[in-house]
Structure formats: structure tokens, C-alpha cells
DOTORRO-725848 format. One record per residue (C-alpha): x, y, z; residue in three letters. Coordinates in pm, 1 decimal. Each point is the difference from the previous one (the first is absolute). Last residue first. Layout:
% DOTORRO-725848
{east:X north:Y up:Z type:ALA}
...
END
This chain:
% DOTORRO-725848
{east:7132.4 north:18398.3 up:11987.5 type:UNK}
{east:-68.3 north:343.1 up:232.0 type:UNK}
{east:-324.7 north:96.2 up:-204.9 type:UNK}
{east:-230.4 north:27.8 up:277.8 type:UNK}
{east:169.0 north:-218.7 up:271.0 type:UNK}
{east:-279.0 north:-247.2 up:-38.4 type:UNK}
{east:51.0 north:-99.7 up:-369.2 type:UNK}
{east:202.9 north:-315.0 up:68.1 type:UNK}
{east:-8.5 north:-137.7 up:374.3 type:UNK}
{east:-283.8 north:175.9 up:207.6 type:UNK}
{east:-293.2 north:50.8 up:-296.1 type:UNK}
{east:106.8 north:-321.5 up:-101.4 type:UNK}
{east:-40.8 north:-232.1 up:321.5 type:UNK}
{east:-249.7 north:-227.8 up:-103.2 type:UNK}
{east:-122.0 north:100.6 up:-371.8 type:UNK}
{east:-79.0 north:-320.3 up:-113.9 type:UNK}
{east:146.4 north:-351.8 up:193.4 type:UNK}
{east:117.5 north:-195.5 up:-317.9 type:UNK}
{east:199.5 north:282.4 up:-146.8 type:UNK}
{east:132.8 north:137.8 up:327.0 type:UNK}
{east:146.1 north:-344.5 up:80.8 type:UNK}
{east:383.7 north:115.6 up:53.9 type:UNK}
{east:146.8 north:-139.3 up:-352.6 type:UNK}
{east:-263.9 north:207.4 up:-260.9 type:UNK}
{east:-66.1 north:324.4 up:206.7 type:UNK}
{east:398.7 north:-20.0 up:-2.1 type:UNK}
{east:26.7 north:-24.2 up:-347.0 type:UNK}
{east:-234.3 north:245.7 up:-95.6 type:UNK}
{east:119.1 north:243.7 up:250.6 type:UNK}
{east:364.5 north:-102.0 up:-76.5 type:UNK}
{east:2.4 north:86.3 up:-353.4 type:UNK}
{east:164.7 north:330.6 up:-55.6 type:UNK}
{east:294.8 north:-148.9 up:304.4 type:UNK}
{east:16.3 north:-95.5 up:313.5 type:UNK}
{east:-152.1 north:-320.9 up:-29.2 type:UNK}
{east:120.6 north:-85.0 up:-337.6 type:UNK}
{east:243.3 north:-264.1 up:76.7 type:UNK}
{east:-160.9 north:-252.7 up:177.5 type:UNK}
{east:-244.8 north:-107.8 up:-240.4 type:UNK}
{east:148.0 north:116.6 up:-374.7 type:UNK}
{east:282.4 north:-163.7 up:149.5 type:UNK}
{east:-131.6 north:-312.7 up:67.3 type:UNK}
{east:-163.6 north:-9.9 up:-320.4 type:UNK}
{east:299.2 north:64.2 up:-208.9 type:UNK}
{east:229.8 north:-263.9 up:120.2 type:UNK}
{east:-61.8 north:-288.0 up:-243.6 type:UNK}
{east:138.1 north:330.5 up:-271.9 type:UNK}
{east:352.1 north:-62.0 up:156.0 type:UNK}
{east:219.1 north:177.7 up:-218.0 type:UNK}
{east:-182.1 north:222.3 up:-239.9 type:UNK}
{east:-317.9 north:12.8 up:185.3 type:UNK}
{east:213.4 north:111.0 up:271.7 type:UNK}
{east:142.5 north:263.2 up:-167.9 type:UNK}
{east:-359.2 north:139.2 up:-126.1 type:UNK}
{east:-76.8 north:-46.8 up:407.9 type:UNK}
{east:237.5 north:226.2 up:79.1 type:UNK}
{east:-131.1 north:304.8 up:-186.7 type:UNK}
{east:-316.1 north:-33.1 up:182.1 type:UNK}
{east:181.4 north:11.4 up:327.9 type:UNK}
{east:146.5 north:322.6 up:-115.6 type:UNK}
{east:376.5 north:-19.8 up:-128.2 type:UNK}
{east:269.4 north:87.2 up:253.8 type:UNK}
{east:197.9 north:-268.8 up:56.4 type:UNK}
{east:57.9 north:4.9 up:-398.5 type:UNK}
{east:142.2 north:309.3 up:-31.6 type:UNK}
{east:-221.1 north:324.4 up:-76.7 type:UNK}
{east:67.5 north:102.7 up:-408.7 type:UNK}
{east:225.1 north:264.6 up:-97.9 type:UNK}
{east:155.7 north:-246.4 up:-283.0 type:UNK}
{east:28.7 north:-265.1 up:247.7 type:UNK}
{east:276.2 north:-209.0 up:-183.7 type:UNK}
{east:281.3 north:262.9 up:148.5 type:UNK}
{east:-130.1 north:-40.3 up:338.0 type:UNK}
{east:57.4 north:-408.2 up:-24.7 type:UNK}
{east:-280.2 north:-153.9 up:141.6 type:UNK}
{east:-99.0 north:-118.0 up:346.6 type:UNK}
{east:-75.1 north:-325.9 up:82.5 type:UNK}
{east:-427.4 north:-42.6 up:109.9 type:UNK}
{east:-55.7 north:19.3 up:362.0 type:UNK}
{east:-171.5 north:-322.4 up:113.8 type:UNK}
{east:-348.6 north:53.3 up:125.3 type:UNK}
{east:-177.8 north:-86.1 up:-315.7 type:UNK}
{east:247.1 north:-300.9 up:-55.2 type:UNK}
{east:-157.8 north:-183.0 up:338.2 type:UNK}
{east:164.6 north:-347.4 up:-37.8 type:UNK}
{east:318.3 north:117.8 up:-175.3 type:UNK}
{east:101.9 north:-189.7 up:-284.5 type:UNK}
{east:-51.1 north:227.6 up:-269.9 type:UNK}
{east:148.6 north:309.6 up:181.2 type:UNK}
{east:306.4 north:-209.5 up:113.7 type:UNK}
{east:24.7 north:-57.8 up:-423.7 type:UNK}
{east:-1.6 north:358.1 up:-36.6 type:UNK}
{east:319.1 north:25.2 up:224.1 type:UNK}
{east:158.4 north:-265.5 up:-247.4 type:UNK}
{east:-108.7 north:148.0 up:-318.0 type:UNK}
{east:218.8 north:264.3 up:74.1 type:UNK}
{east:85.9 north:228.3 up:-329.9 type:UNK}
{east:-279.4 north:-182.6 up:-250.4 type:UNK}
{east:-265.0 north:71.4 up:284.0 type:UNK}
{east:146.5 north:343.8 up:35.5 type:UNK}
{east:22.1 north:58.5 up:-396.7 type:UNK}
{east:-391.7 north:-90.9 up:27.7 type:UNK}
{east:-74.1 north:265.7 up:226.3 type:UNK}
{east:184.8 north:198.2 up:-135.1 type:UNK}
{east:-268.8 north:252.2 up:-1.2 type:UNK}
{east:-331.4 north:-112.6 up:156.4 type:UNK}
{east:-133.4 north:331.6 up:134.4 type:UNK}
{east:19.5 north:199.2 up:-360.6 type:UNK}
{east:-245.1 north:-222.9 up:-80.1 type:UNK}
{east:-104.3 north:-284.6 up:-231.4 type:UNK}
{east:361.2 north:-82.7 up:-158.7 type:UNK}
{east:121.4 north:-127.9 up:265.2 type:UNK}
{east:-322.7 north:-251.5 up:47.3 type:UNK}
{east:44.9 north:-107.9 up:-330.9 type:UNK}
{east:326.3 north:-139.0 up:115.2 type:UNK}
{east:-93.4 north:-139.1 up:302.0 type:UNK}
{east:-329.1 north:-176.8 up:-165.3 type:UNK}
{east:247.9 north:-170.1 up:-266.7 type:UNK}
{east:206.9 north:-102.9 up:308.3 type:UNK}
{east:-337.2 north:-164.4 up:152.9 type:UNK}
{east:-128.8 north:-145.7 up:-307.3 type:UNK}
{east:378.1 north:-184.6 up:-45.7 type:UNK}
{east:-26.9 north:-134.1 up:351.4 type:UNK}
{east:258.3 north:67.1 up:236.3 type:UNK}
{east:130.0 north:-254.0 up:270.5 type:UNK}
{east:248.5 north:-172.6 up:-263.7 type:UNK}
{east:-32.4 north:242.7 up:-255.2 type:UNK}
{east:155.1 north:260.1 up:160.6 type:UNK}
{east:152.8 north:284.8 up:-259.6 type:UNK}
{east:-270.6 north:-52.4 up:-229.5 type:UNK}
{east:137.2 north:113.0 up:-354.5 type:UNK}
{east:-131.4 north:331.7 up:-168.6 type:UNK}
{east:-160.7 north:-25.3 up:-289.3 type:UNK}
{east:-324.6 north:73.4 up:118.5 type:UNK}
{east:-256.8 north:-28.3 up:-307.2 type:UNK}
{east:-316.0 north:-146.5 up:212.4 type:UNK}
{east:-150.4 north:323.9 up:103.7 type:UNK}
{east:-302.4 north:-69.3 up:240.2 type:UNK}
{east:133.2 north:26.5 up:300.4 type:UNK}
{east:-241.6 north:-49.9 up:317.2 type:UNK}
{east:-359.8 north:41.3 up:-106.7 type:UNK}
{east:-171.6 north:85.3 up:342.6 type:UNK}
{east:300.0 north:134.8 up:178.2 type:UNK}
{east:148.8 north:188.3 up:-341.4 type:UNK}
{east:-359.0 north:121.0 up:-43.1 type:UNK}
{east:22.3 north:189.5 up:371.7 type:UNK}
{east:326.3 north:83.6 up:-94.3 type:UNK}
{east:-65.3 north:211.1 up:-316.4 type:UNK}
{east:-339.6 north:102.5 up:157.9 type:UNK}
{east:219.0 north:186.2 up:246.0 type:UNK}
{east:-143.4 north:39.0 up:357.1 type:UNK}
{east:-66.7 north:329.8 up:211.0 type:UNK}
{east:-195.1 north:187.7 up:-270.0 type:UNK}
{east:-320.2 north:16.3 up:196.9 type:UNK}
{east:-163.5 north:-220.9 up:-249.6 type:UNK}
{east:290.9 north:-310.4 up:-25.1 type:UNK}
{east:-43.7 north:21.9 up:416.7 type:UNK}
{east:-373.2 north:-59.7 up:-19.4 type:UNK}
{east:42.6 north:-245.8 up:-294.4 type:UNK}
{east:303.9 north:-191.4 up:228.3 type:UNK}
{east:-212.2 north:-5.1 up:316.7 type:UNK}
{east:-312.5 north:-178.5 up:-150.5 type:UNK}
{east:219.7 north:-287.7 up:-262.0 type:UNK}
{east:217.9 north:-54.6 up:370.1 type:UNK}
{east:-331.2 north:-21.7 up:232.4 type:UNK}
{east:-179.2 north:-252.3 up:-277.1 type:UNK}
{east:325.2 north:-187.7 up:2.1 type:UNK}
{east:-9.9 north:-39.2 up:331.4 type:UNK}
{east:-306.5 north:-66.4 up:82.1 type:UNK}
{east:-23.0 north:-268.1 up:-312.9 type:UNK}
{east:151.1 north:-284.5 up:226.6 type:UNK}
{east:-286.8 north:31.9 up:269.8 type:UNK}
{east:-277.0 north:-40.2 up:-252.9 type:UNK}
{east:-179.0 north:358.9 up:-75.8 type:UNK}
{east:-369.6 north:87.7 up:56.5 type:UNK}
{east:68.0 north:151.8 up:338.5 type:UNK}
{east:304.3 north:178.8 up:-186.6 type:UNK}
{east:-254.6 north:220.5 up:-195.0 type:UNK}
{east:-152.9 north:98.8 up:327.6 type:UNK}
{east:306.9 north:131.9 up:167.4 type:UNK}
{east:161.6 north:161.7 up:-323.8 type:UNK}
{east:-331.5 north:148.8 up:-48.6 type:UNK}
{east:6.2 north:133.8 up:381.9 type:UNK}
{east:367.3 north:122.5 up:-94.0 type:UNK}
{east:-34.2 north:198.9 up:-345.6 type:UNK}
{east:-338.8 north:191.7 up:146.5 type:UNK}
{east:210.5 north:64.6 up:329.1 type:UNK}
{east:279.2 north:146.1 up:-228.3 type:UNK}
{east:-250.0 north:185.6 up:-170.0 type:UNK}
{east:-218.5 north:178.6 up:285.2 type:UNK}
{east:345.4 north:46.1 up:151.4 type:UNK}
{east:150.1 north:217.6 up:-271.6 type:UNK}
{east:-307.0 north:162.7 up:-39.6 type:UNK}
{east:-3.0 north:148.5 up:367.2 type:UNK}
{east:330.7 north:84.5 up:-38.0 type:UNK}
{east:-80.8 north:214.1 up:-304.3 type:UNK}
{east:-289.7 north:129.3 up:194.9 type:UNK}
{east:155.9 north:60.6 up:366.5 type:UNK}
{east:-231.3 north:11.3 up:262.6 type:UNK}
{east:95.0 north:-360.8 up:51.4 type:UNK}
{east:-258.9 north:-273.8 up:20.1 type:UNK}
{east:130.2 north:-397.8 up:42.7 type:UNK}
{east:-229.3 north:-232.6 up:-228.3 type:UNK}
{east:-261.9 north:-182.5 up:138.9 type:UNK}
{east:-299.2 north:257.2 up:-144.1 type:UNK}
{east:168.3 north:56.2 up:-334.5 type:UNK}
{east:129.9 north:-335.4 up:-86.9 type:UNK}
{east:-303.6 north:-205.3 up:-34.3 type:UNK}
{east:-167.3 north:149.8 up:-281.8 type:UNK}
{east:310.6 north:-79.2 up:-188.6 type:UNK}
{east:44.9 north:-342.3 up:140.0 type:UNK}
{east:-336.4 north:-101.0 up:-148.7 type:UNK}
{east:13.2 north:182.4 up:-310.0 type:UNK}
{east:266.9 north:-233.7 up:-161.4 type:UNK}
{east:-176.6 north:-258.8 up:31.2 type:UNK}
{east:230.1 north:-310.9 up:-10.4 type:UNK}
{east:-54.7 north:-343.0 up:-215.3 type:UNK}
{east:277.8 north:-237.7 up:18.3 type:UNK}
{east:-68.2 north:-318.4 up:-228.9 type:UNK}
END
């Protein structure tokens, strides 16, 4: 069982942490620093395979407080779909499994982002099906979608990184993990995952004030 003091890293954090003159700055980096060095010493009680996860569960419930991710699709990654009253018939049931169709066409329905984005499936299953097979699907651009099925919404190349991984989960759910690793780097979670993939989390603080938080408030 993981036991952490919380007070530790909080006494901590004021004398290491960068100064600026600025007070809301000033706060801004007293709590990011906070949020890191417990990240840091947290994951030195982790196993190797629960990094990652530990990173993704961290970065999502900062992001899901600042506003900047949906709880609609952060449950709809967790849960996947949980309406089993789809009527609608799989239009690839050779490479497509019945869960991952009904998750497409919940997923439409969950934001204004995903629209048509089952009728596009259902339209040309055949370019979706070069998305399933590809190697590396998080890199692949995803086929675009009618503009008339959009509704107002972005097309599907240009859903956030988030965003793409509910599609994946859909289609090639095996490929999550990669994705939620290499994909995120520039992104709301790349500090977390990045501190988690370069070694940061097993060597401390090495190199934070200069990488993350050094240039004030520049990331």
C-alpha cells in the first residue's frame, strides 16, 4: 500500500521552486511544481507498467479541471459504449467487431465533433478498414466525412488527439496504449507523459527548472 505525505512536497516547493516578482505567476509555479515533485515521488512507488496509466488518470483530472477535456469523452474512454439498443446493422463485420460499431455510433451521438461519423464508416468501410490495419493507426490521418454529415462540427482530420483515441478505441482498442504514449507529447498531457517516457520520474527533479517550468510560464 502507497502511503504519501502530502506535507512533505509542500514544504518543499517554496525554496526550489523558480521566483518571479510576479504573484499570480509566482502561484502558478508554486503549484505546478507541487503537482510535479508528487508526481515524481508517487511514481517511485509505482511498477513500470502502472507509469503510464498513473501519468494518463494525473493529466486527464488536471485537464477535466481547467475545462480543456470533456467528461463526456473522458467516460466514453474509460467505459466505452454503454447503450446496447443500436439497431443499426454493422456495415463491416468481417474486420469490425459488433462492440466496436456500437461504440461508433454512440460515439456520434456524444459530441457535436463526431457527426457522421458513423454514416462515414457505413459510406466507406473500405478506407476505415486501411485505418484498422495500419501498424501505427494514431499517426494515420483519419477519412474525412461528408460536410453535410458534420452538422458544424470540425472534420475528422481535425479532432484533438484526445478525440482520436475515442475512435481508436472503437476500431482498434489493442492500439490505445501506444497512442496514449507517443501521441500526447505535444499536447495537454505531454509534461506528464514525457516526465513519464524520458526518465524524469525515476531520476527526481533533474533538469525541471530548465525543461518544463523554466521559461516562466512559456508551456
Amino acid at each position: 500500500m502507497l502511503r504519501c505525505e502530502g506535507h512533505w512536497p509542500l514544504c518543499r516547493s517554496p525554496p526550489v521552486c523558480p521566483t518571479c516578482r510576479s504573484v499570480p505567476k509566482r502561484l502558478a509555479l508554486l503549484k505546478d511544481h507541487f503537482t510535479f515533485f508528487l508526481y515524481v515521488n508517487i511514481c517511485r512507488s509505482l511498477f513500470e507498467k502502472d507509469k503510464l496509466l498513473f501519468a494518463f488518470g494525473l493529466a486527464a483530472r488536471l485537464a477535466a479541471s481547467r475545462a480543456e477535456l470533456c467528461p463526456r469523452q473522458l467516460r466514453f474512454l474509460v467505459t466505452g459504449a454503454l447503450s446496447m439498443d443500436n439497431r443499426r446493422p454493422n456495415p463491416a463485420p468481417e474486420w469490425l467487431s459488433l462492440s466496436g460499431w456500437n461504440g461508433l455510433c454512440e460515439l456520434d451521438g456524444l459530441d457535436a465533433a463526431f457527426a457522421g461519423l458513423a454514416d462515414s464508416v457505413a459510406a466507406d468501410p473500405a478506407a476505415w478498414r486501411r485505418l484498422y490495419d495500419a501498424a501505427t493507426p494514431h499517426e494515420e490521418a483519419l477519412p474525412a466525412r461528408s460536410p453535410d454529415t458534420r452538422a458544424g462540427a470540425a472534420a475528422a482530420g481535425e479532432l484533438s488527439v484526445f478525440q482520436r483515441l475515442l475512435v481508436l478505441r472503437c476500431l482498434t482498442p489493442d492500439r490505445i496504449v501506444p497512442a496514449m504514449r507517443d501521441g500526447w507529447a505535444g499536447g495537454w498531457a505531454g509534461r506528464w507523459m514525457n516526465g513519464w517516457a524520458d526518465g524524469r520520474v525515476g531520476g527526481g527533479l533533474e533538469g525541471w527548472a530548465d525543461g518544463w517550468v523554466g521559461g516562466g510560464l512559456s508551456r
